[in-house]
C-alpha positions, 0 to 999 in steps of 0.5 A, a space after each residue: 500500500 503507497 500513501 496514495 492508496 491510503 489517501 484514496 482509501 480514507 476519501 472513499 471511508 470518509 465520503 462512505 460514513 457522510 453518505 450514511 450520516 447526512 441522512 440520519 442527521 436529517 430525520 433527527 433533526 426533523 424528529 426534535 424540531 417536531 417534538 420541539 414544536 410540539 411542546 411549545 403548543 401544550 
């Protein structure tokens, strides 16, 4: 393995787990301002 293929490597991960996180980030984001606006009502 050259330092090349271990930068490469490590984009490839790193682009992998934003892929899978921005999502989630998402759908809790929407969860807690739902729950958030929720509660300021009652």
């Amino acid at each position: 393995m050259t330092l090349a293929d271990l930068v490469l490597l490590t984009k490839k991960i790193a682009i992998g787990i934003l892929i899978f996180l921005i999502p989630l980030v998402i759908i809790a984001g929407s969860i807690w301002l739902i729950h958030f606006l929720f509660n300021q009502h009652h």
